[in-house]
C-alpha positions in Angstrom: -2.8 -9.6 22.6 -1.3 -7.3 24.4 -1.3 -6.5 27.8 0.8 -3.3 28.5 -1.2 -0.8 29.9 0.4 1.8 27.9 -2.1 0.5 25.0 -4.1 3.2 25.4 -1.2 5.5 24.0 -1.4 3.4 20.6 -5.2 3.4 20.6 -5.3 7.4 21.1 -2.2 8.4 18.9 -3.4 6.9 15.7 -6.3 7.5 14.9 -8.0 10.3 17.5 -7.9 12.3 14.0 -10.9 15.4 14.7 -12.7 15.9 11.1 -13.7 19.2 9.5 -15.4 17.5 6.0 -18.6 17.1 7.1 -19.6 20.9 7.4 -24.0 20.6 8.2 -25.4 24.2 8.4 -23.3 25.7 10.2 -21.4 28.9 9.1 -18.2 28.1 6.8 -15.9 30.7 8.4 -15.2 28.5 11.2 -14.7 25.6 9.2 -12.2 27.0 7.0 -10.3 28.4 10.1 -10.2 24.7 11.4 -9.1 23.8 8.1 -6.2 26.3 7.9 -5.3 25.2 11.4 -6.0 28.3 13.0 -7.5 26.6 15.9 -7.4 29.5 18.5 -9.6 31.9 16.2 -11.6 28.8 15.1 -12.2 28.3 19.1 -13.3 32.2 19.0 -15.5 31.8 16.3 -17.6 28.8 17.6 -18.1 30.4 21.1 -19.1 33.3 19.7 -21.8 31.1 17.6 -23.0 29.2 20.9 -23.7 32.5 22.8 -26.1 33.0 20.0 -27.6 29.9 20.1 -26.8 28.0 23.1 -29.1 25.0 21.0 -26.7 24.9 18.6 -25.0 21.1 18.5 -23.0 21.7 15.2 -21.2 24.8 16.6 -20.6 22.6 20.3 -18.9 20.1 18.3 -16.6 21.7 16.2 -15.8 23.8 19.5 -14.7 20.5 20.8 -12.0 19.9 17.7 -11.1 23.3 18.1 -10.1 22.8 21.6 -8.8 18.9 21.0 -6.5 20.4 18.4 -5.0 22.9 21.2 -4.4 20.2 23.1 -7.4 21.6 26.0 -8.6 17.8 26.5 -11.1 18.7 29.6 -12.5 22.1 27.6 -12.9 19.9 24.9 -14.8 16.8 26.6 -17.2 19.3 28.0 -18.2 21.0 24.9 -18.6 17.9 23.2 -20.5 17.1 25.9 -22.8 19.7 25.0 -23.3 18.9 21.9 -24.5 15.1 23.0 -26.6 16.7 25.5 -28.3 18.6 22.8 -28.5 15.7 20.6 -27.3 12.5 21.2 -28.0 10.5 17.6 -25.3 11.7 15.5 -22.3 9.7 14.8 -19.0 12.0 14.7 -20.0 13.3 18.0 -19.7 9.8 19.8 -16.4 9.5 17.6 -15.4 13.0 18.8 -15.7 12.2 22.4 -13.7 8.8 22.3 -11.2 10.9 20.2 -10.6 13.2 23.1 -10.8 10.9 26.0 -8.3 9.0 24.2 -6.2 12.5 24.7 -7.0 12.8 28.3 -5.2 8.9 28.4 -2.1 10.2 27.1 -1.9 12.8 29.5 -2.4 10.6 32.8 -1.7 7.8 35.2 -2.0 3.8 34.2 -5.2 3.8 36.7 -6.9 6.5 35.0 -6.0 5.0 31.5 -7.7 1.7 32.6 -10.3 3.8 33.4 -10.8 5.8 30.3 -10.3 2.8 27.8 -13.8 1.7 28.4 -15.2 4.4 27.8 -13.4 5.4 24.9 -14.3 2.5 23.1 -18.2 2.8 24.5 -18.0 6.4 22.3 -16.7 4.5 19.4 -19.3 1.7 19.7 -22.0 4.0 19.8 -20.6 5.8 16.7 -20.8 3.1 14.4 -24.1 1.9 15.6 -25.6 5.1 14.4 -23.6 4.9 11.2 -22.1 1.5 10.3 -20.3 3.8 7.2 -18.4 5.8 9.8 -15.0 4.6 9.0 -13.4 6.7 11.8 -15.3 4.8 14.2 -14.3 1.7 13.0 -10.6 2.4 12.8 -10.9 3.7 16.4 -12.5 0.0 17.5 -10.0 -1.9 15.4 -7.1 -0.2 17.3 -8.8 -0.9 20.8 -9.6 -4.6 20.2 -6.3 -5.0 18.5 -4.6 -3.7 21.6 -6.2 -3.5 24.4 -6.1 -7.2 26.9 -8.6 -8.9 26.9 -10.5 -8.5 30.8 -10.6 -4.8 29.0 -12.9 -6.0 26.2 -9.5 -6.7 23.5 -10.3 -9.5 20.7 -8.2 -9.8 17.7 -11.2 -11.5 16.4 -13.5 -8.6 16.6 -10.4 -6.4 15.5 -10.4 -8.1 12.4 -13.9 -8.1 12.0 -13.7 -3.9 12.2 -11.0 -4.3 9.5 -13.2 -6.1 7.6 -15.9 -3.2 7.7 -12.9 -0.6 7.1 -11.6 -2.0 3.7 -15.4 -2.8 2.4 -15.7 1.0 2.7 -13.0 2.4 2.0 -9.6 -0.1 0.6 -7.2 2.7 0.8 -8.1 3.5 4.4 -8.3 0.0 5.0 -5.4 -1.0 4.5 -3.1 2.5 5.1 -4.5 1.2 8.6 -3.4 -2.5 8.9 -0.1 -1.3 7.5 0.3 1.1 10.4 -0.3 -2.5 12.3 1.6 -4.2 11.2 4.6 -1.9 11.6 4.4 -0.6 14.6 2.4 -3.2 16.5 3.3 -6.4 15.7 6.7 -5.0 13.7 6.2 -7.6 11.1 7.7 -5.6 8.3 6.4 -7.8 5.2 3.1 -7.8 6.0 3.7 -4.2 6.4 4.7 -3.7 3.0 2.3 -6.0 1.7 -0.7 -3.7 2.8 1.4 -0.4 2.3 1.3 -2.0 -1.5 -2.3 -2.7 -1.4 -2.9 0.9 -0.5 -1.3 2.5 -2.9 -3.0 0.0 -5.3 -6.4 0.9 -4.2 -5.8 4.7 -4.9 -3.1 5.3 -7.4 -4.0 9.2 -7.4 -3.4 9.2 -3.9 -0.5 11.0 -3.5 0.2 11.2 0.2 -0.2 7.1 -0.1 2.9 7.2 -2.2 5.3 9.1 0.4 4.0 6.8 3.6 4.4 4.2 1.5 8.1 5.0 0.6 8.9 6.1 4.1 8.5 2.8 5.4 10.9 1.6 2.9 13.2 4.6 3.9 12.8 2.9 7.4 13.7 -0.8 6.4 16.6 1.1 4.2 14.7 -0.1 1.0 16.2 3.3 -0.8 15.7 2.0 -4.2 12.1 1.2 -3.8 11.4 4.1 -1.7 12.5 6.3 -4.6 10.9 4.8 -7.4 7.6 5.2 -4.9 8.5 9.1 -3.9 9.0 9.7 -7.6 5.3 7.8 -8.4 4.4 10.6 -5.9 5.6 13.7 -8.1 4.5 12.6 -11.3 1.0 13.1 -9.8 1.6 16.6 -9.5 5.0 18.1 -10.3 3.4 21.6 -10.4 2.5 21.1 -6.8 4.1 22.8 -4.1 3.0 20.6 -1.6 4.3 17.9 -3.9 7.6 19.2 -4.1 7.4 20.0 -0.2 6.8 16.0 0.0 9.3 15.0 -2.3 12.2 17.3 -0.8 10.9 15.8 2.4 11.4 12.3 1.5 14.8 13.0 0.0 15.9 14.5 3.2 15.4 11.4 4.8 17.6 9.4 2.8 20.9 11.8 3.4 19.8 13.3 0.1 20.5 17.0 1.1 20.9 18.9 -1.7 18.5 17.3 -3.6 16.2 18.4 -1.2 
């Protein structure tokens, strides 16, 4: 177990990811400007929604990932704020708020850090207690026990446990996350590859599996095998552009420039 203080930085920077599939009632334009990553109108949108209904939790929240994708941490603890205020029982919004105070870590001092981490994993805690299928929130508590020491709540038991709960819902999230682990945490490079493997095995449609799975190879300078993965990736979907944006991508990284 770790006891850098700097854990926080692992804990917010992979997985503090703000979701836009879970739409409720709320109005679609908004959604789909999140989605396109047009964050500033998105942030327009939703405050024009709450000054017509101040009530309305949906359009608080999605104000908050509109402002956590800007990179306004404090605008965006405050409206999510708002929206727990309003209603406190729903799940993404407690995964929401740990999301951004795990932003406001990275952006401050080792004190305030061991601060936040508490709190950051109380938000994920609550999460998954009022939806034990949130596998956002269970990913965020895998990374905090898995890193944080333990006089700050870390357990590689309980970190395993969460694992546990990750792969029984959802294998190719499961392990795309112990992967990420195992290579940048505990830089054990075959168990990496055995669960980047296991991924890929879990969702062989998966596309996107395919290319992180044959970056990592890239990275141990497994060409070969990185190849054969990148081309498992375009036989998905050679039509795609976003494919072939991929694909050039991954052949960039190996020197493979006009290829790419």
């Amino acid at each position: 177990m770790k006891t850098d203080s700097n854990i926080i930085v692992f804990i917010a920077a992979c997985c503090m990811v703000f979701s836009v599939s879970a739409q409720g009632a709320i109005d679609s334009t908004g959604i789909k400007l999140l989605e396109s990553w047009k964050t500033k109108q998105a942030q327009e949108f939703f405050e024009s929604e709450i000054r017509k209904n101040p009530r309305d939790a949906e359009a608080h929240y999605y104000l908050a990932g509109a402002l956590q994708r800007q990179g306004k941490s404090d605008e965006a603890e405050d409206a999510i704020d708002e929206a727990l205020e309003i209603n406190e029982n729903v799940s993404k919004y407690h995964y929401l708020r740990g999301a951004i105070l795990g932003d406001r870590a990275l952006k401050t001092n080792r004190l305030k850090q061991a601060i936040l981490a508490p709190r950051i994993k109380r938000a994920f805690l609550r999460s998954v207690e009022l939806d034990p299928s949130n596998i956002d929130g269970h990913i965020g508590l895998f990374n905090y026990y898995m890193q944080a020491p333990g006089i700050m709540g870390g357990s590689e038991e309980k970190g395993f446990e969460e694992a546990n709960k990750v792969l029984s819902l959802n294998p190719y999230r499961g392990h795309q996350m112990l992967a990420g682990y195992y290579a940048r945490v505990r830089k054990d490079a075959t168990k990496a590859e055995e669960e980047f493997r296991k991924m890929t095995e879990a969702d062989p449609k998966n596309r996107d599996g395919y290319f992180r799975y044959g970056m990592f190879l890239v990275h141990e300078k497994k060409t070969d095998q990185a190849m054969t993965e990148f081309n498992k990736m375009l036989a998905i979907d050679p039509r795609s552009a976003e494919t072939n944006f991929l694909y050039g991508r991954a052949l960039f990284s190996m020197d493979q420039w006009d290829k790419a």
